[in-house]
C-alpha positions in Angstrom: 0.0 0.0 0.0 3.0 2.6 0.7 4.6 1.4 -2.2 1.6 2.7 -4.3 1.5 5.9 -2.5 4.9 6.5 -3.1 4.3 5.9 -6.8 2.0 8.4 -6.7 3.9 10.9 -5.4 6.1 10.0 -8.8 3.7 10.9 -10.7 2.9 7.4 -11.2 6.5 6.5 -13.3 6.0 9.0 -15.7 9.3 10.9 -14.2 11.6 10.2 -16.6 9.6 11.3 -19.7 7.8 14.2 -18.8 10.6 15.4 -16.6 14.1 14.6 -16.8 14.1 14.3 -21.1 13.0 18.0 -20.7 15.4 19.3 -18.1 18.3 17.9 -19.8 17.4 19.3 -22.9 17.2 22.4 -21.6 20.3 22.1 -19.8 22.3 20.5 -22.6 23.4 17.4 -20.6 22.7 14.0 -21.5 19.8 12.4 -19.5 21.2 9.5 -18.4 24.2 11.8 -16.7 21.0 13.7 -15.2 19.7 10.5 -14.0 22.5 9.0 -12.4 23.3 12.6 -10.7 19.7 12.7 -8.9 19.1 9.0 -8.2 20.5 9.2 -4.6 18.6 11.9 -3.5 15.2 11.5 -5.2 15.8 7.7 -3.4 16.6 9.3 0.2 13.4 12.0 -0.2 11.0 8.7 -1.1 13.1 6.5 1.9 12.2 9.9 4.2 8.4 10.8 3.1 7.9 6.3 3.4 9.1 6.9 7.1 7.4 9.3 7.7 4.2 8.3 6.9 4.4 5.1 8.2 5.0 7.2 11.9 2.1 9.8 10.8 -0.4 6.8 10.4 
């Protein structure tokens, strides 16, 4: 059940397209560089709001 929140909160795995294509295209760096930079803290922020509802319930 958190898992699905949490998806939600993603945007329900449409990240990557509708966000990351565009930001790197804007910022003229490849997306998969873009990726691998924000993978550990998009990963801590969903490990942190998963906590944090789980003491909030």
């Amino acid at each position: 059940m958190l898992q699905l929140n949490n998806m939600s909160f993603m945007g329900g795995g449409t990240l990557i397209p509708w966000a990351l294509i565009p930001a790197a295209a804007i910022c003229n760096v490849s997306p998969f560089e873009l990726a691998r930079r924000n993978l550990l803290p998009v990963a801590i922020g969903l490990i942190v709001t998963t906590i944090v509802a789980l003491f909030l319930i």
